[in-house]
N, C-alpha and C positions, 0 to 999 in steps of 0.2 A: 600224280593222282592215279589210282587205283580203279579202275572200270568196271564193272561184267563179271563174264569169266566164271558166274556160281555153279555153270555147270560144269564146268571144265576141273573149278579145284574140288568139285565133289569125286569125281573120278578119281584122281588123283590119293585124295582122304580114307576113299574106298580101299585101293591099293596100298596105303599107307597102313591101314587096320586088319587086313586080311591075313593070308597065311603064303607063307614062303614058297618059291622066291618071287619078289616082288621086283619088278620090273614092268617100265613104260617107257616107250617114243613119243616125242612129244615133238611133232613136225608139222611145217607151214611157210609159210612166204617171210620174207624179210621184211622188218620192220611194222610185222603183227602183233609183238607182244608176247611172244615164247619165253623167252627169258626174265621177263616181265612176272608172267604167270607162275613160274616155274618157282623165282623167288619169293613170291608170295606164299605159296605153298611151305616154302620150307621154314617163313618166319615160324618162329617159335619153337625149331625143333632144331637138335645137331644137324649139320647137316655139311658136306665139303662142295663148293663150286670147284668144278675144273673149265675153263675157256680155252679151247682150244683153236691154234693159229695157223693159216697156212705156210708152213716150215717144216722140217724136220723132225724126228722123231724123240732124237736129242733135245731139241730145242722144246718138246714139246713137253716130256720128259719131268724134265727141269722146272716148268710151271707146274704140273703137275706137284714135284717135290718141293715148290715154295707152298702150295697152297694144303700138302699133306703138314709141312714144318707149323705152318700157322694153327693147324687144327689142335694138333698136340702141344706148339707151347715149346718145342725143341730149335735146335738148329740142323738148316740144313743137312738131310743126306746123303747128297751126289747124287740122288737119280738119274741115269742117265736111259733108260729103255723102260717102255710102257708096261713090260714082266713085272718089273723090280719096282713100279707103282702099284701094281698092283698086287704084289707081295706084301705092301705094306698098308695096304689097303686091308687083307684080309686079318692081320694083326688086331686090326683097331675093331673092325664091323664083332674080329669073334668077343670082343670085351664089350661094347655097348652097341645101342642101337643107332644107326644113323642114315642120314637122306644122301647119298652119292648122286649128283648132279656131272653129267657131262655134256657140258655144252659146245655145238659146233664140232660134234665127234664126227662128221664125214671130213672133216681137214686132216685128221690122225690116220684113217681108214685109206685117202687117196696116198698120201704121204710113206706110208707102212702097209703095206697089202697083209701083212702076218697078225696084224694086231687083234681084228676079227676072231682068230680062234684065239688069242690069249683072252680074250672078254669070256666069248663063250664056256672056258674053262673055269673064268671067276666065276662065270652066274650058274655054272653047274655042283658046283664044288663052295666055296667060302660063301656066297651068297647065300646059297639053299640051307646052307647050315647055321645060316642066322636069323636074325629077324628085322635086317637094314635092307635100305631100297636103293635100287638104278634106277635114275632117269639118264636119258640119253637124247639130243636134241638137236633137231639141226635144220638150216634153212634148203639144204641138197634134198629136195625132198624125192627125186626118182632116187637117187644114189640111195639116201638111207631104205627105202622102201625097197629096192633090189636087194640088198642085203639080209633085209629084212624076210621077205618074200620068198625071194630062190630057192628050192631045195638043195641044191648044191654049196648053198653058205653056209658055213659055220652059225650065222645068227637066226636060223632058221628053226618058227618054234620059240625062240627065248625072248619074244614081246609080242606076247599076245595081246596085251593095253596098247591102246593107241587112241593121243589125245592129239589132233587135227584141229590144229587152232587157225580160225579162219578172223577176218575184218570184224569190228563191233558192228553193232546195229547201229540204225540212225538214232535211235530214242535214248541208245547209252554215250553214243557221243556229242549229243546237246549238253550233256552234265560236265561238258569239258571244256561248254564256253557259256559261263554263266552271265559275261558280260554282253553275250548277243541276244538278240532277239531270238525267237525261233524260227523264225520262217529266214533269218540269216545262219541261224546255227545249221539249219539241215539245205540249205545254200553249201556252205561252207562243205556239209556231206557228203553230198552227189560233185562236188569237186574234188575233194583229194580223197575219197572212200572213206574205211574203216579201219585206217592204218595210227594206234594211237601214239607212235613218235611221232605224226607229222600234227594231225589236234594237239599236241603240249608247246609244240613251239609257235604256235599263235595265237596271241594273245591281243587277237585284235577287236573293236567294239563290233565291228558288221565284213560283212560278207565284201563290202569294197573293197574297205580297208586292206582284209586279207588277200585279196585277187592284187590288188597295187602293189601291194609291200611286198609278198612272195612269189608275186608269178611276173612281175611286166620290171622292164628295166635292166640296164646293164647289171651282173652278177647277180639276178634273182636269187636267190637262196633253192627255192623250191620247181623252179624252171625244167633245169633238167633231169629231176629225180625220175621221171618215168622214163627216163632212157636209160637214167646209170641202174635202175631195178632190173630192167629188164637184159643188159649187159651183164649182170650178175647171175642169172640165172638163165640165159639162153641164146644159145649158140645157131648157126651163125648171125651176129646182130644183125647185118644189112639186107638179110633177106627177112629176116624176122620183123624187121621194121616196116621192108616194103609190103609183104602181106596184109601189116597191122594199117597201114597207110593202105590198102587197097579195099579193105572191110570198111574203112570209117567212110570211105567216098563211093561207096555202094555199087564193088564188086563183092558181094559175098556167098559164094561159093565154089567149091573144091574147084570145079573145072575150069570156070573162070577167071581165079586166081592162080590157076596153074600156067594156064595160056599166056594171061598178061604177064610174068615172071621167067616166065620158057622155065619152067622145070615139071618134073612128070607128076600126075597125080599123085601118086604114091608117094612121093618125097614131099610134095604138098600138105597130104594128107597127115605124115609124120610129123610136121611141123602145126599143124593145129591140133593135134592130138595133145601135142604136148603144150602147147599155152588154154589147152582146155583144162589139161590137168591141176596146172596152176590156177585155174580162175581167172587167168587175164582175158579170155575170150569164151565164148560159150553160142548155142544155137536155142533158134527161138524155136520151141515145145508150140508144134500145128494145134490146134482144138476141132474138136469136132468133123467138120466135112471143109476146113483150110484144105490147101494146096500141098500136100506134101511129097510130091516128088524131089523136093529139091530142098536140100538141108543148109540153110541160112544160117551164116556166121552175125556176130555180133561183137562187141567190144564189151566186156562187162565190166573191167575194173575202171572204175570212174577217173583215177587218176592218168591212167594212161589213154582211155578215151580223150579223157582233157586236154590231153597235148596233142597226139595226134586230128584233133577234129575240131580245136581253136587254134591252140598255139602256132602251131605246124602251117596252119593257112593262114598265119598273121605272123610270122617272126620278124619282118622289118619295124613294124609296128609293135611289136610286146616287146623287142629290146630297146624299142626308143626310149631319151630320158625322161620326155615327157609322159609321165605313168597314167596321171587321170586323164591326159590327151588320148592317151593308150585307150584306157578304160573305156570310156564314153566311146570311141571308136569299133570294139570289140564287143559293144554291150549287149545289140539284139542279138549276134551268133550265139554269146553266152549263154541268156536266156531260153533260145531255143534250144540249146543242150540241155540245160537244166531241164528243159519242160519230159525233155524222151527221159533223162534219168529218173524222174519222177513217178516213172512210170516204175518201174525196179522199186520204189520207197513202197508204194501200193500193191505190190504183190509181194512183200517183204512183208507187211500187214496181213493181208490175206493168209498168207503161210503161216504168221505168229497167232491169228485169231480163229481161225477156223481150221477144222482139220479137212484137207483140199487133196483128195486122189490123184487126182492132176490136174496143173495151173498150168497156161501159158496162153495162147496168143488167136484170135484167128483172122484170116486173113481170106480176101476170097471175092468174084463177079455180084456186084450189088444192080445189076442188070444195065447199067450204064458207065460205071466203070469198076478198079478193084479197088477194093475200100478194108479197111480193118476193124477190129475190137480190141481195145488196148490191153484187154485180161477178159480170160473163160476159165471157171475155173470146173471142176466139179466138188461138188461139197457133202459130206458124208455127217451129218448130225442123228446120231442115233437111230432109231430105224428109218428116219429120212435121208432123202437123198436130190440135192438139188443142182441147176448149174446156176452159177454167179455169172454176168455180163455188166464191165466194169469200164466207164469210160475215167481216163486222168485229165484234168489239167491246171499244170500252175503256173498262172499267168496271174497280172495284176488286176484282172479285174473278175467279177462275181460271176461264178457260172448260171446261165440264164436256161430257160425252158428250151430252149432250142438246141443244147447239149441234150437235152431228153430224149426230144422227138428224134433225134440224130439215131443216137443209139438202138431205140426201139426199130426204127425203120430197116435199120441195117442187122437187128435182130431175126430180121425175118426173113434172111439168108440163110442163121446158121442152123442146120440140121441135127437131127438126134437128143432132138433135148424136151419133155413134155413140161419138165418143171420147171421153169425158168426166173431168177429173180436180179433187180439191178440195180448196181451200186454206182454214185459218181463222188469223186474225186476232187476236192476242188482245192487248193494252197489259198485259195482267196475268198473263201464262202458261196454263198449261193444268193438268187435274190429271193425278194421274199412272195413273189408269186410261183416259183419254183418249190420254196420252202413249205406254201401253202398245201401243193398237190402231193407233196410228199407224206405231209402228214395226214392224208384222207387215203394211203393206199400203203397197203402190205406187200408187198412188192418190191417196193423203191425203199433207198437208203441212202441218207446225203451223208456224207463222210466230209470233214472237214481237218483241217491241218492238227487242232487241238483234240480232235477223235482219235486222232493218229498217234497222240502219242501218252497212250498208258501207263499206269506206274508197273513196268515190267522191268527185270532185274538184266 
């Protein structure tokens, strides 16, 4: 099933229509849907896939030459160097038009260090002189980006397009379980993210079901996937891990985790840089007159939160065989993950529906202890300009006036702001003396699970 993505293949269309040479990178995390996308794009038109493997140049070569033989309709031949594919590559592009697909090109790149400029010579030379297009794609996303970037590379300059394919949204991955509820489909969200290989292989009725079957029990299927991603993409694992296990249990920041790790800030700091890059971690954005001396890490991709901040503290219990023993044991932790992810679904919202200068967090002395605001946003409407002050919560039961008074009270902390208006949040609705005040004042805004989820594309 086919998701999303409208903005992505219009880029793409863009580039497909426009004028030579055509070329785009099209890079993201594994098991996003890049190649997914990419093929979508090219229904309907000529088009060559090349997959490339970590092997050999030969070895690479040679796929390359089964999948040119296929295009033409010929028998093999012999390719044996990524030149001599590309020699006959430009054969084909100077007689018709077509989409060249290179998927998983940082495996040829680490494999062949020379291959680089033989690219650079196709896309300045046979390419320009046509009217066919390179994609180039890959989940190395520093590797292809250095390449990409460096003045000193050969590929430098020749992909200016760049299509950054990130997680779906929660509203396009409910469309991927039409058998759940919603309030289990975006369960199901805030667990294993926006990655849509891992939505297609469940095919469960509810959010249990799916927690039982893929995550608890001896050979879960889906267990250890936020280990083996994050193996795949970042080196060294066991410090990488211990970090990520230090953020989720509320050491999070540079100095902190450097001390508890014995390694220097600065190698510290290299290694959150670079799982920022990726999206697997990220810092919470101060608001207004928050605390910002000190820059607070977080966990942002929900799948690897999930392990680390359940699994991780229950592994004797999520490998037992008894799963809904499991389940029912692990239920309130669950819940209370879900309730902080939720909070991400909500400002996910906010960024889709309003246009927001800046969104994030505040935090800060409520004159008896520190207390927070689950989202500040600033909001820019035309020649208005307001701040949003946004409490989340989704729990099982209805949020009452007392989530109101919460908010406002702790409103009158935060500094710099004359316009001020406020939204809550609720998975579970509201009651209806809540409901009442709300609709006697411009001001307030109840937002509810089904508010949430628009017919956006």
């Amino acid at each position: 099933m086919f998701i999303g993505r409208a903005e992505e293949l219009g880029v793409l269309e863009g580039i497909w229509s426009g004028r030579s040479p055509k070329t785009c990178a099209v890079y993201g995390r594994r098991r996003v849907g890049k190649t997914t996308l990419v093929d979508q794009f090219c229904q309907g038109k000529k088009h060559i896939r090349f997959s490339f493997i970590n092997s050999t140049e030969e070895k690479n070569a040679a796929l390359m030459d089964s999948a040119i033989s296929r295009f033409k309709g010929t028998d093999s031949a012999g390719l044996t160097t990524f030149q001599q594919a590309l020699d006959a590559l430009s054969e084909i592009i100077a007689k018709e038009d077509v989409v060249l697909f290179l998927d998983e090109l940082a495996y040829l790149f680490e494999q062949a260090p020379h291959t680089p400029s033989a690219l650079q010579h196709f896309i300045d030379h046979p390419l320009k002189n046509s009217n066919s297009m390179i994609i180039i794609c890959s989940s190395a996303v520093s590797m292809i980006k250095k390449e990409l970037e460096s003045r000193d590379r050969p590929l430098y300059g020749r992909f200016i397009n760049r299509v950054h394919v990130k997680q779906l949204h929660y509203w396009q991955c409910e469309k991927m379980h039409p058998e759940m509820t919603r309030d289990d489909a975006l369960r199901t969200y805030m667990t294993i993210g926006g990655y849509p290989a891992y939505h297609e292989i469940i095919q469960n009725s509810s959010f249990e079901e799916m927690i039982i079957k893929h995550f608890l029990g001896p050979n879960a299927p889906l267990a250890e996937e936020a280990q083996n991603m994050l193996s795949l993409e970042l080196s060294p694992l066991p410090t990488i891990e211990a970090i990520l296990l230090d953020i989720s249990q509320g050491t999070t920041d540079t100095k902190r985790i450097a001390d508890k790790e014995g390694i220097s800030k600065t190698i510290c700091g290299k290694y959150l840089r670079a799982m920022e890059n990726l999206e697997i971690i990220d810092h919470l954005t101060p608001m207004a007159n928050s605390d910002k001396k000190t820059k607070i890490y977080r966990i942002r991709d929900p799948l690897i939160g999930f392990w680390h901040m359940i699994l991780y503290r229950n592994l004797d219990i999520a490998s037992s065989p008894n799963r809904k023993a499991a389940y029912d044991a692990m239920y309130e932790e669950i819940s209370t993950y879900l309730g902080h992810r939720f909070e991400d679904v909500c400002m996910d919202y906010m960024r889709r529906r309003y246009l927001c200068k800046r969104i994030g967090k505040w935090w800060g002395w409520t004159g008896e202890e520190t207390s927070d605001i689950d989202i500040v946003a600033e909001v820019v409407d035309g020649n208005e300009k307001y701040a949003v002050l946004a409490e989340c919560k989704f729990r099982n039961r209805k949020m009452s006036i007392s989530a109101l008074n919460e908010l406002e009270e702790r409103s009158k902390y935060v500094k710099g702001y004359n316009n001020v208006r406020f939204k809550l949040f609720s998975g579970s609705g509201f009651t209806e003396d809540l409901a009442e005040i709300a609709e006697s004042r411009n001001d307030l805004e109840l937002i509810s699970l089904d508010d949430m989820f628009p017919d956006w594309e």
